[in-house]
C-alpha atoms as one frame of an Amber mdcrd trajectory, in Angstrom:
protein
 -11.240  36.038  32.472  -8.039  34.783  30.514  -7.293  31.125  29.976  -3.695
  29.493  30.920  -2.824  26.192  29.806  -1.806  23.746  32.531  -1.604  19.863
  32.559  -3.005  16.876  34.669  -0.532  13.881  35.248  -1.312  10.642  36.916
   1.055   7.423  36.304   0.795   3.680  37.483   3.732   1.134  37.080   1.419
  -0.227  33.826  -0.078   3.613  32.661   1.132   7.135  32.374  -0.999  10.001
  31.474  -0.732  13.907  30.940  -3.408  15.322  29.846  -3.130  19.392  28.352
  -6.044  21.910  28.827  -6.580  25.205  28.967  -8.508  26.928  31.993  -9.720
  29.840  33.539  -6.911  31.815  35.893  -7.546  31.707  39.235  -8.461  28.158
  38.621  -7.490  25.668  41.435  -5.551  22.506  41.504  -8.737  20.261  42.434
 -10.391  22.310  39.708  -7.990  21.350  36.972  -7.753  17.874  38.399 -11.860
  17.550  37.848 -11.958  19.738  34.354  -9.140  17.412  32.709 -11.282  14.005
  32.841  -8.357  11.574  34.444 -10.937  10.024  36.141 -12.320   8.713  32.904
  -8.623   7.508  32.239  -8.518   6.086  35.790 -11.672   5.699  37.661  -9.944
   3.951  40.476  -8.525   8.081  41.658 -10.956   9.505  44.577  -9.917  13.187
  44.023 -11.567  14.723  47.151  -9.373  12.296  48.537  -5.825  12.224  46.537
  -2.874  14.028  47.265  -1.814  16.433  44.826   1.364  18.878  44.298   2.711
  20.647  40.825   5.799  19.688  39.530   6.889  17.172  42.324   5.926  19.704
  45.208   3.037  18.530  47.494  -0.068  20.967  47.905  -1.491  20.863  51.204
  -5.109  22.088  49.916  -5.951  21.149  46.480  -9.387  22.931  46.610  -7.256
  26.497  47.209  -4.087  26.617  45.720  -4.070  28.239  42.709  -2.107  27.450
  39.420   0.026  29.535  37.146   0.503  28.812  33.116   2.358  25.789  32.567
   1.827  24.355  35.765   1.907  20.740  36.077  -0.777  19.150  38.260   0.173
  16.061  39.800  -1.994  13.491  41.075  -0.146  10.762  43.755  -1.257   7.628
  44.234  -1.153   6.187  48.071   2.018   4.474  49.356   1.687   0.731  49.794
   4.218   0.169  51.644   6.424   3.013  54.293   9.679   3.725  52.454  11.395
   3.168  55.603  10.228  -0.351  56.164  10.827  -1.148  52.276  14.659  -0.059
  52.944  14.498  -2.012  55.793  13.165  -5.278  53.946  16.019  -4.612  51.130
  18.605  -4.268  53.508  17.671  -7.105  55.518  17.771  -9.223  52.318  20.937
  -8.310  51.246  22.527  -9.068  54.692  20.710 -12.359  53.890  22.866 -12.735
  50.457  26.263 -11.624  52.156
């Protein structure tokens, strides 16, 4: 089977990382995820249980979508807080300060 080259991408507010590597096509998004080693990098990332997407788009199944050359994988690390309720808590503080 031919080999594409895709990269794995995981970021933290301290620690970005993209990590280029060539696979087999037909290869999956979990696949690439595991065969990159970002888990070395970052051992806190459960990947049976992050979400993924490729280039900013979400994937709904990791384990089945299949990637293209010079796809970007994309691993996402969990909200901490709803966006609503943080735009709520910034606009609630600058009401404060008016």
């Amino acid at each position: 089977m031919a080999q594409i080259q895709v990269e794995v991408a995981y970021a933290t507010p301290q620690k970005q990382q993209i990590i280029a590597l060539n696979v087999e096509e037909g290869c999956t998004v979990l696949q690439a995820a595991e065969q990159s080693g970002i888990c070395d990098v970052f051992p806190e990332i459960n990947l049976a249980e992050a979400k993924m997407g490729i280039f900013g788009k979400a994937v709904r199944n990791p384990s089945e979508e299949q990637l293209k050359s010079a796809d970007r994988v994309e691993i996402y690390r969990p909200l901490i807080i709803d966006p609503k309720v943080a735009r709520a808590n910034r606009a609630a503080k600058a009401a404060k300060k008016a």
